[in-house]
mmCIF entry with sequence, helices, sheets and N, C-alpha, C, O atoms, coordinates in Angstrom:
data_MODEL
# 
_entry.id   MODEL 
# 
_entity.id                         1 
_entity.type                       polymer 
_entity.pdbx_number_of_molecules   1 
# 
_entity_poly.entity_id                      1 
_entity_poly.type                           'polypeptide(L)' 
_entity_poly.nstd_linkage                   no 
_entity_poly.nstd_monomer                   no 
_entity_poly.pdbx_seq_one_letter_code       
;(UNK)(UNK)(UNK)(UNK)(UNK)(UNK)(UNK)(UNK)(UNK)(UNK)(UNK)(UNK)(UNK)(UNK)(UNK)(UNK)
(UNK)(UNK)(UNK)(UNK)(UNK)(UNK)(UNK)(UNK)(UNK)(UNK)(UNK)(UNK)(UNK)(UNK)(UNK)(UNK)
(UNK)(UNK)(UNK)(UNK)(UNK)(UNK)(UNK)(UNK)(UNK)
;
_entity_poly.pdbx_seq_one_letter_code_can   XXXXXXXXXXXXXXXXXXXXXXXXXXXXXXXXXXXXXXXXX 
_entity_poly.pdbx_strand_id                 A 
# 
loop_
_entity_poly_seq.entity_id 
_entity_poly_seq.num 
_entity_poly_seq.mon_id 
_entity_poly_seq.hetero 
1 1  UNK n 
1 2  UNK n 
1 3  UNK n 
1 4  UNK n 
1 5  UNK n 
1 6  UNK n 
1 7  UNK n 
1 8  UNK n 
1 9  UNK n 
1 10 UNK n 
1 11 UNK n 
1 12 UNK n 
1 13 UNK n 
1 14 UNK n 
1 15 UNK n 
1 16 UNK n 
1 17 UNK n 
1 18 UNK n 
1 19 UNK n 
1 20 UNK n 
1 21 UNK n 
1 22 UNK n 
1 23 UNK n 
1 24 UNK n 
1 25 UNK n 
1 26 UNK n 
1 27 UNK n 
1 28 UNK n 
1 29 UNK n 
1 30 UNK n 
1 31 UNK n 
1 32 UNK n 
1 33 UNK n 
1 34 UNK n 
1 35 UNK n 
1 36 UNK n 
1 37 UNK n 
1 38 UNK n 
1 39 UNK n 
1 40 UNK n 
1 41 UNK n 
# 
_struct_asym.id          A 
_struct_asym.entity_id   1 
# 
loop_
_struct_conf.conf_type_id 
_struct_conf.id 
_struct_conf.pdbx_PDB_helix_id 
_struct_conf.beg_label_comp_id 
_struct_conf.beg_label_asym_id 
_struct_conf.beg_label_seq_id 
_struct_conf.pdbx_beg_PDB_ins_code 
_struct_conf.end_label_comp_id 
_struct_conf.end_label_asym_id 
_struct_conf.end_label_seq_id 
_struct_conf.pdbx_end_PDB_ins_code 
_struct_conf.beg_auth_comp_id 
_struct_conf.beg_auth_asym_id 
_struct_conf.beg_auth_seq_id 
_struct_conf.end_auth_comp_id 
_struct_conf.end_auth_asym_id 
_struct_conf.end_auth_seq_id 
_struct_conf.pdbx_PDB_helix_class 
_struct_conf.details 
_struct_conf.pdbx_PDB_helix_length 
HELX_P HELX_P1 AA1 UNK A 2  ? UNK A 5  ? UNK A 2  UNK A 5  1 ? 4  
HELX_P HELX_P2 AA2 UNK A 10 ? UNK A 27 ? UNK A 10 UNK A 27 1 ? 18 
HELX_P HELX_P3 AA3 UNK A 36 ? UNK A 38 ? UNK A 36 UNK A 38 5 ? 3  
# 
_struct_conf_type.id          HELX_P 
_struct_conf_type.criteria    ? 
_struct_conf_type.reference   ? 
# 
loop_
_atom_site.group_PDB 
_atom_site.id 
_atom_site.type_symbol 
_atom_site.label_atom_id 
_atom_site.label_alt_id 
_atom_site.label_comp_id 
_atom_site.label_asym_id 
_atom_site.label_entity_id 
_atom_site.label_seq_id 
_atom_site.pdbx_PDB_ins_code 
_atom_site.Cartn_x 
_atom_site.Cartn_y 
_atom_site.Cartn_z 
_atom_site.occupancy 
_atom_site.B_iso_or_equiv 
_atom_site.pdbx_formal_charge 
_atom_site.auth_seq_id 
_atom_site.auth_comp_id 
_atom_site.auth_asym_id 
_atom_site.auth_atom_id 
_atom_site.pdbx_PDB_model_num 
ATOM 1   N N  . UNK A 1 1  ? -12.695 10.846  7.814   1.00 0.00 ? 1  UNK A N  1 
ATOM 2   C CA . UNK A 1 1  ? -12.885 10.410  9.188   1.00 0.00 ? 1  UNK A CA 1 
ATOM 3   C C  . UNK A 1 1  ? -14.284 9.855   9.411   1.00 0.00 ? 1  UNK A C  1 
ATOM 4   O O  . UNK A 1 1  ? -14.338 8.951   10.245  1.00 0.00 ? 1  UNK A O  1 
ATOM 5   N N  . UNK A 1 2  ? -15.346 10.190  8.872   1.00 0.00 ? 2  UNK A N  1 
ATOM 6   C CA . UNK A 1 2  ? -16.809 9.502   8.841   1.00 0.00 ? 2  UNK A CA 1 
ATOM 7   C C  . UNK A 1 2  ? -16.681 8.305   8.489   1.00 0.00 ? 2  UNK A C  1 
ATOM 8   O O  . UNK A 1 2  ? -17.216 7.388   9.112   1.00 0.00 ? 2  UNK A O  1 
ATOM 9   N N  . UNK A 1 3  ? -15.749 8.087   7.141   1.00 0.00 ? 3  UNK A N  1 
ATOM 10  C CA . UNK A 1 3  ? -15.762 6.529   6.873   1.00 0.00 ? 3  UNK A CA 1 
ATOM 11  C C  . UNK A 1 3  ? -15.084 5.247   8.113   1.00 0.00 ? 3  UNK A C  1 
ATOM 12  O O  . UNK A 1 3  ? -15.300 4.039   8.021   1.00 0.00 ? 3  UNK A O  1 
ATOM 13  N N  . UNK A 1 4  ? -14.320 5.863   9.123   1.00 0.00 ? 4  UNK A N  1 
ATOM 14  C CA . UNK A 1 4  ? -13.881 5.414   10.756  1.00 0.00 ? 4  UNK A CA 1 
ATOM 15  C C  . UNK A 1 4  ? -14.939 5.412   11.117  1.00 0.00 ? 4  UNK A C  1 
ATOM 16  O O  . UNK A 1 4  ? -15.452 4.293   11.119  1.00 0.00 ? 4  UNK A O  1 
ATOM 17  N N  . UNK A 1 5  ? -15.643 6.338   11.501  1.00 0.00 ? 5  UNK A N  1 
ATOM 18  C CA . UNK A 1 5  ? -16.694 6.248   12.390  1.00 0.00 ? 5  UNK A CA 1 
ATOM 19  C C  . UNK A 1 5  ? -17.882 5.749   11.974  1.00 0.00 ? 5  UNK A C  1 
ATOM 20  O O  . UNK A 1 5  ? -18.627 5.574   12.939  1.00 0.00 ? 5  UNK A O  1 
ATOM 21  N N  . UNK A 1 6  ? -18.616 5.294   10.408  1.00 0.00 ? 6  UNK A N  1 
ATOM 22  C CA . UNK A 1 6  ? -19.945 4.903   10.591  1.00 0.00 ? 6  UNK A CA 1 
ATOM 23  C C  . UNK A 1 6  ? -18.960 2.926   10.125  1.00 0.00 ? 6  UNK A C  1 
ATOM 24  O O  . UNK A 1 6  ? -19.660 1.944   9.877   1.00 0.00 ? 6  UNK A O  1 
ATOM 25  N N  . UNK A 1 7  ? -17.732 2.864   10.128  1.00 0.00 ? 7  UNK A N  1 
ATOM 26  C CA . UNK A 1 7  ? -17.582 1.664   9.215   1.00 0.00 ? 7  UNK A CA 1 
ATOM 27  C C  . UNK A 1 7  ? -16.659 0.762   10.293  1.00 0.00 ? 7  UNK A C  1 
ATOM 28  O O  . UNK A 1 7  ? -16.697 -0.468  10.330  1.00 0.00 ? 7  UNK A O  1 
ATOM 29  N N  . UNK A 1 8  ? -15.958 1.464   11.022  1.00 0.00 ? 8  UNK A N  1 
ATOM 30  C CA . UNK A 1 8  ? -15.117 0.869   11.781  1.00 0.00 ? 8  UNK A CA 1 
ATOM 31  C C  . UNK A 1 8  ? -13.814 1.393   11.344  1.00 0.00 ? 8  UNK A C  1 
ATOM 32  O O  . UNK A 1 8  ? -13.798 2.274   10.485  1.00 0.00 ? 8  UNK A O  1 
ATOM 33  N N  . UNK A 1 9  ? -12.285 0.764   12.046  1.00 0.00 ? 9  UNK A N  1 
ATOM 34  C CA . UNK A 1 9  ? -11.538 0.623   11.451  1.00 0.00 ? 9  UNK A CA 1 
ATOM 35  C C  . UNK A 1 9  ? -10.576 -0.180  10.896  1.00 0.00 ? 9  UNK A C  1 
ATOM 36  O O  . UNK A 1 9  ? -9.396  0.029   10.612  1.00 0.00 ? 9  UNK A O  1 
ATOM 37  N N  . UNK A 1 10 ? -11.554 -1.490  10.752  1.00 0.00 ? 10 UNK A N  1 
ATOM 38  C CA . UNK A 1 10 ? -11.014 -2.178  10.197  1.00 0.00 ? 10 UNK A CA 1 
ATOM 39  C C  . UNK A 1 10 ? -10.795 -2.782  8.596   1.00 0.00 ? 10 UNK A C  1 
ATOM 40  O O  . UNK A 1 10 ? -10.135 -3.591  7.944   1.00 0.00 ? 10 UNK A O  1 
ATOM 41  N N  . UNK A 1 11 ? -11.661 -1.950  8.508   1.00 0.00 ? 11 UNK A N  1 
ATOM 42  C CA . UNK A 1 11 ? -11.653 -1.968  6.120   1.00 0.00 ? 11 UNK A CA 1 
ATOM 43  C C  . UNK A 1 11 ? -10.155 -1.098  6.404   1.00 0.00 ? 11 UNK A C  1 
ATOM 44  O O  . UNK A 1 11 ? -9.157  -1.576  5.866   1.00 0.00 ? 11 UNK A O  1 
ATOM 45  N N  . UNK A 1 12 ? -10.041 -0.238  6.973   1.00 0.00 ? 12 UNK A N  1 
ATOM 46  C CA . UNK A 1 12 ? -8.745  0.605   6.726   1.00 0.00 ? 12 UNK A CA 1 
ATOM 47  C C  . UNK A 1 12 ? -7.692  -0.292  7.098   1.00 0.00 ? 12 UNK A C  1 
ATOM 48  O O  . UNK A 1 12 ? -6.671  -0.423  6.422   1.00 0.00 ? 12 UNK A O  1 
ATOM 49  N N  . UNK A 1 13 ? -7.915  -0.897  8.136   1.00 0.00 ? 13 UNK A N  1 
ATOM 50  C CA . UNK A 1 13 ? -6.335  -1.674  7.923   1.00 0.00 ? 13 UNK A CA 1 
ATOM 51  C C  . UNK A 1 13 ? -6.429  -3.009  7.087   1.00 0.00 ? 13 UNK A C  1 
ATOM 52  O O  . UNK A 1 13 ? -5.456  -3.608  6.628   1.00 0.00 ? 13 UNK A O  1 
ATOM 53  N N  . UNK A 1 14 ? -7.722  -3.373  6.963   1.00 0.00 ? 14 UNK A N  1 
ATOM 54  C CA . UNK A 1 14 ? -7.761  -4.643  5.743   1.00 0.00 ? 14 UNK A CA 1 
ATOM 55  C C  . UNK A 1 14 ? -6.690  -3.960  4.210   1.00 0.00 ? 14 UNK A C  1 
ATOM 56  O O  . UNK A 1 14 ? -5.639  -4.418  3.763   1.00 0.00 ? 14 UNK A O  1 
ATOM 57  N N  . UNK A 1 15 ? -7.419  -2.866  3.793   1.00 0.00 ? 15 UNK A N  1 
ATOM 58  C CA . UNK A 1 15 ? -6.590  -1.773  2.894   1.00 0.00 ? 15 UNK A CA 1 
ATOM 59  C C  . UNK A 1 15 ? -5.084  -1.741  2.426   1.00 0.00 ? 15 UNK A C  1 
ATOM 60  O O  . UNK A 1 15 ? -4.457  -1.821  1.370   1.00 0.00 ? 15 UNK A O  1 
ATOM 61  N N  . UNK A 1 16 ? -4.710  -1.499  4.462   1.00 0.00 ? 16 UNK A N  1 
ATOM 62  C CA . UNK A 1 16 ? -2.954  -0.902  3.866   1.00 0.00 ? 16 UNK A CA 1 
ATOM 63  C C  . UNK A 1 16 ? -2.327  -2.304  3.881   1.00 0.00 ? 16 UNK A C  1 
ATOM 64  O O  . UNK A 1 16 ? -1.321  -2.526  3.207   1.00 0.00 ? 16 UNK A O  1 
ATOM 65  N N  . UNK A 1 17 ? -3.035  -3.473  4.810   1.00 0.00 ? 17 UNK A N  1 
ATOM 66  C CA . UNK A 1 17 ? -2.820  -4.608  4.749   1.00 0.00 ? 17 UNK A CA 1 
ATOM 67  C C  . UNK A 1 17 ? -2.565  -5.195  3.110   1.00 0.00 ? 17 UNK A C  1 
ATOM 68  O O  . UNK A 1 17 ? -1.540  -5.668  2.620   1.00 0.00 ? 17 UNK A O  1 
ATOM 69  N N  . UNK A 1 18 ? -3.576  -5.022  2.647   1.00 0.00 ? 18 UNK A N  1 
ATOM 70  C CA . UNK A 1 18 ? -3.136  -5.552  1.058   1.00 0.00 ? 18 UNK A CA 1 
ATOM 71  C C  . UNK A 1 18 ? -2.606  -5.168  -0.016  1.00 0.00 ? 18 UNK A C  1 
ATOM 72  O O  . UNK A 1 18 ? -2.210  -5.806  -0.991  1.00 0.00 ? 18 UNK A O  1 
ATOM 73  N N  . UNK A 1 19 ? -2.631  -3.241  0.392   1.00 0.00 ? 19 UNK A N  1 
ATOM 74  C CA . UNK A 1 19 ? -1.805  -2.741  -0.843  1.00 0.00 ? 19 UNK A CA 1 
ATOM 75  C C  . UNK A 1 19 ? -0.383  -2.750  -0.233  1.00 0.00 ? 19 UNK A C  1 
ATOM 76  O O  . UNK A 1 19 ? 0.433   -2.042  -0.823  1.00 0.00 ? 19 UNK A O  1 
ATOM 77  N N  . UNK A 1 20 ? 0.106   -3.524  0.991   1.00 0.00 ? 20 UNK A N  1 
ATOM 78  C CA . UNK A 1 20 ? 1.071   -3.513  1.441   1.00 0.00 ? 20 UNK A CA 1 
ATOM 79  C C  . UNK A 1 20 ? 1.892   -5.012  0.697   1.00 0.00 ? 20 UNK A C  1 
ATOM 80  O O  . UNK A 1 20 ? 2.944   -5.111  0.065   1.00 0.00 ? 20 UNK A O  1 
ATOM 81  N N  . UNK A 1 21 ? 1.109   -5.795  1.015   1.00 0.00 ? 21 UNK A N  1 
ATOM 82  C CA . UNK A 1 21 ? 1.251   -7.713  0.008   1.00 0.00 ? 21 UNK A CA 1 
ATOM 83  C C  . UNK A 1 21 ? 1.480   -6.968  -1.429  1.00 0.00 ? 21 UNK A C  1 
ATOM 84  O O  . UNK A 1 21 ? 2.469   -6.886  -2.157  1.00 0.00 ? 21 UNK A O  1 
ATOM 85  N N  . UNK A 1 22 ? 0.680   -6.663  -1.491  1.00 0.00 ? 22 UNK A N  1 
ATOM 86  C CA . UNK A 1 22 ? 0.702   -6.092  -3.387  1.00 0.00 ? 22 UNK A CA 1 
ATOM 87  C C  . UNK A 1 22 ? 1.778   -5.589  -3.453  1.00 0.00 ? 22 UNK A C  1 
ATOM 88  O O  . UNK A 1 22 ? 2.482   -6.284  -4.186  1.00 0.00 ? 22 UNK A O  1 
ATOM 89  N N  . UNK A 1 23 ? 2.452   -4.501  -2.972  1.00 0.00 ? 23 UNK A N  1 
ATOM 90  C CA . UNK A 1 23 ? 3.361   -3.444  -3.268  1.00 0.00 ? 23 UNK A CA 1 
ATOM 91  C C  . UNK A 1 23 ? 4.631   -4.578  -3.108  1.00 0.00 ? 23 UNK A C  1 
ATOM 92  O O  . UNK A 1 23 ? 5.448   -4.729  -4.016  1.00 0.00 ? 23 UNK A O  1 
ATOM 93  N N  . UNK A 1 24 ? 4.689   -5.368  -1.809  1.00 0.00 ? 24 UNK A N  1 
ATOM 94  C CA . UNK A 1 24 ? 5.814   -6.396  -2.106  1.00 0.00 ? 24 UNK A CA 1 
ATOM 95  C C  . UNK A 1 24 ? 5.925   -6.929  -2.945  1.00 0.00 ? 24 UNK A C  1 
ATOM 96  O O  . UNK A 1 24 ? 6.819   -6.765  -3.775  1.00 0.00 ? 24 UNK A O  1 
ATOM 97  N N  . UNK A 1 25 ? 4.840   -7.923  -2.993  1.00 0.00 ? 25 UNK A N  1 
ATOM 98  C CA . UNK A 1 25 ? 4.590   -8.431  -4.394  1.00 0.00 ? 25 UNK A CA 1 
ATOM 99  C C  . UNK A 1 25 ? 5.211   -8.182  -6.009  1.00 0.00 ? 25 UNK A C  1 
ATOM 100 O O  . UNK A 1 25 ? 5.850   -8.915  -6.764  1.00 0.00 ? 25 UNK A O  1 
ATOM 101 N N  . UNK A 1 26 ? 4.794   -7.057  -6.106  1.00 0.00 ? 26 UNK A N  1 
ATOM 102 C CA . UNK A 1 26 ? 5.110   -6.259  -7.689  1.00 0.00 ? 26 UNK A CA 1 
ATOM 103 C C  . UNK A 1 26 ? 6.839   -5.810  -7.294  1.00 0.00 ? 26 UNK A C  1 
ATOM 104 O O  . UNK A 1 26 ? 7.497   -5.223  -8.153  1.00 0.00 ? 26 UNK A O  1 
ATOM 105 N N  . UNK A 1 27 ? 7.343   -6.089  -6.184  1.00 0.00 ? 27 UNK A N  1 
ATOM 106 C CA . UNK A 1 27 ? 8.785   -5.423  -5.933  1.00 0.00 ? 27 UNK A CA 1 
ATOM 107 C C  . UNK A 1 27 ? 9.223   -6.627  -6.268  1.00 0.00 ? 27 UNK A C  1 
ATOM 108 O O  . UNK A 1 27 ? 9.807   -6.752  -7.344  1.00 0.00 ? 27 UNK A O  1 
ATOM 109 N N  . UNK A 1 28 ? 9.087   -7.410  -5.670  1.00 0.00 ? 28 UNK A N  1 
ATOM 110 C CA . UNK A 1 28 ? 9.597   -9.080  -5.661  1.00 0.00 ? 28 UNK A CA 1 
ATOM 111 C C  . UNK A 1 28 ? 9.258   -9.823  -7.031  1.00 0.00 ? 28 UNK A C  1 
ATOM 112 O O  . UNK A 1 28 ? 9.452   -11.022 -7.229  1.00 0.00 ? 28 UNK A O  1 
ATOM 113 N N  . UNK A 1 29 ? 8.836   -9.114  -7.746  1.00 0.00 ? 29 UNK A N  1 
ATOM 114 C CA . UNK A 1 29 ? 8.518   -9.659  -9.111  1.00 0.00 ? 29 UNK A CA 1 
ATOM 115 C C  . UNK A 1 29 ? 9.024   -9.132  -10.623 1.00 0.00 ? 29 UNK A C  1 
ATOM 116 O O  . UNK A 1 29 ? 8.893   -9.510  -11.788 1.00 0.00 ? 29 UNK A O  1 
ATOM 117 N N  . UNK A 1 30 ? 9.976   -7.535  -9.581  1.00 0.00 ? 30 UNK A N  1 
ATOM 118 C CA . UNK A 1 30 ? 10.898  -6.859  -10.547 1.00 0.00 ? 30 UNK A CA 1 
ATOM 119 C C  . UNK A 1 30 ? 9.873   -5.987  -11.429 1.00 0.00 ? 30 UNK A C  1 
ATOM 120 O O  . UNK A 1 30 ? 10.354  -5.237  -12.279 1.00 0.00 ? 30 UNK A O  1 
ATOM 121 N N  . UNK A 1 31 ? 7.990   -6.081  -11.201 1.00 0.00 ? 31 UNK A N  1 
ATOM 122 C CA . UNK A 1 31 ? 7.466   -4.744  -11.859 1.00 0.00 ? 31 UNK A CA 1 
ATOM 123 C C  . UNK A 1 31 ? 7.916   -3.628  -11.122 1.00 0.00 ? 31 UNK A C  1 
ATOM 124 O O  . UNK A 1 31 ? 8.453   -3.084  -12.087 1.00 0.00 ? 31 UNK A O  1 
ATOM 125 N N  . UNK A 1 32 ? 8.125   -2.869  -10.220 1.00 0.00 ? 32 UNK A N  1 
ATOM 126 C CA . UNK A 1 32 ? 8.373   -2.001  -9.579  1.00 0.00 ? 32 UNK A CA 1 
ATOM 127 C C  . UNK A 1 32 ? 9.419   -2.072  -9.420  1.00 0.00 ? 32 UNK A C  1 
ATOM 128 O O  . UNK A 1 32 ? 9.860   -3.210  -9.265  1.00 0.00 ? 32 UNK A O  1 
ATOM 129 N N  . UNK A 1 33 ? 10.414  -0.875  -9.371  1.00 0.00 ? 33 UNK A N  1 
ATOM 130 C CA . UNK A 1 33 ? 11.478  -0.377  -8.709  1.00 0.00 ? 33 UNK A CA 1 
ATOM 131 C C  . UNK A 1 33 ? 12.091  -0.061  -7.188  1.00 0.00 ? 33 UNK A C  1 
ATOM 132 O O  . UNK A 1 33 ? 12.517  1.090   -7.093  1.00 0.00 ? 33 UNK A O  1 
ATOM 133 N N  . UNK A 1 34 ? 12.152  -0.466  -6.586  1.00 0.00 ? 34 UNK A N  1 
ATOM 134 C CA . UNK A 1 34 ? 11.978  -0.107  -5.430  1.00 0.00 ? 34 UNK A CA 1 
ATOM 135 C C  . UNK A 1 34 ? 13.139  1.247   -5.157  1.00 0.00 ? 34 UNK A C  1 
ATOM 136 O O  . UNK A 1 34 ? 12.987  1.786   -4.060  1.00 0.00 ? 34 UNK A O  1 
ATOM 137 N N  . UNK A 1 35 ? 14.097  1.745   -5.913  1.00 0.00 ? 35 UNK A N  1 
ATOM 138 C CA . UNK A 1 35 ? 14.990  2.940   -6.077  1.00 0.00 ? 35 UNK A CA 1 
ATOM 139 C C  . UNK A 1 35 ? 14.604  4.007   -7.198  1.00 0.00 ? 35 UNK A C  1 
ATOM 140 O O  . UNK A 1 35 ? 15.193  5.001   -7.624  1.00 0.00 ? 35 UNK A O  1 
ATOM 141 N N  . UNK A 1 36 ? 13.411  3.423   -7.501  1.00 0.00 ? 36 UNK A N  1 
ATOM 142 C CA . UNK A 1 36 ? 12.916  4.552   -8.992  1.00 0.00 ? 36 UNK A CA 1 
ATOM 143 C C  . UNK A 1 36 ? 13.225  5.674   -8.459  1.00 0.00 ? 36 UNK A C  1 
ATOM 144 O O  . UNK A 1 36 ? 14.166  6.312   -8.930  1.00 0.00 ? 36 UNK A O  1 
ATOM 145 N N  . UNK A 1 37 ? 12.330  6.270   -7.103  1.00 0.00 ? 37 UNK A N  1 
ATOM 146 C CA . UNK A 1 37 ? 12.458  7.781   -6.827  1.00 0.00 ? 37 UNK A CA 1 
ATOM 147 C C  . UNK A 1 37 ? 13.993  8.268   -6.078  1.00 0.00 ? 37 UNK A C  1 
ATOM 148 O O  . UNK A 1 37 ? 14.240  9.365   -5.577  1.00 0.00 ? 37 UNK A O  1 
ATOM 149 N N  . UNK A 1 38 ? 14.832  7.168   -6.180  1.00 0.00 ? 38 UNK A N  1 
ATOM 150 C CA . UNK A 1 38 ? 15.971  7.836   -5.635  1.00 0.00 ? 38 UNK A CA 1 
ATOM 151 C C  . UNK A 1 38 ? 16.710  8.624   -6.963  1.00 0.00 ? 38 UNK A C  1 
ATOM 152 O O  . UNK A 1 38 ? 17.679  9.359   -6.775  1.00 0.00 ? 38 UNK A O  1 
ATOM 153 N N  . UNK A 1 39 ? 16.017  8.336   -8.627  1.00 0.00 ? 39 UNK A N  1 
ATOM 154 C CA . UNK A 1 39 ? 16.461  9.413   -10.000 1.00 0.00 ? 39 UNK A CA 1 
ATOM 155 C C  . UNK A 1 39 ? 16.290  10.303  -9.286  1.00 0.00 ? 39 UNK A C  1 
ATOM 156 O O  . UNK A 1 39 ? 17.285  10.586  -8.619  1.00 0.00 ? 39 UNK A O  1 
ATOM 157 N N  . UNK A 1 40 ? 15.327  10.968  -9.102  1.00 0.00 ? 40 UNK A N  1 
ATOM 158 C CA . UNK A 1 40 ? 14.450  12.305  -8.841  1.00 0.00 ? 40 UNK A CA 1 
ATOM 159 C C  . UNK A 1 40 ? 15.275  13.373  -8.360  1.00 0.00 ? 40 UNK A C  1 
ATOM 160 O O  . UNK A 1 40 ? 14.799  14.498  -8.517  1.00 0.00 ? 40 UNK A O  1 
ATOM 161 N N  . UNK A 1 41 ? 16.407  13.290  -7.808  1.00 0.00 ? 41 UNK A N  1 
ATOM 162 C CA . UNK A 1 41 ? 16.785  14.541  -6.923  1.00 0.00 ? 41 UNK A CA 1 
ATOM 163 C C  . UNK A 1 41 ? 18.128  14.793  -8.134  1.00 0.00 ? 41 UNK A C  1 
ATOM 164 O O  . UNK A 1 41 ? 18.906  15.738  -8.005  1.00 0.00 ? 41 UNK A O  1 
# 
């Protein structure tokens, strides 16, 4: 929570902003699974 308050909060949504592109990204490109964790149970 210090890193909010001395930085802002906008690095944090710059953040989920791009590991959000990325995470599509690597789905849409068939590295990732997008049902991997539905093995698990």
């Amino acid at each position: 929570m210090k890193f909010i308050t001395t930085k802002g909060f906008m690095p944090f949504v710059r953040y989920r902003v791009v590991l959000g592109i990325v995470t599509i990204a690597l789905v849409g490109m068939g590295v990732l699974d997008p049902n991997a964790g539905d093995s698990a149970h």
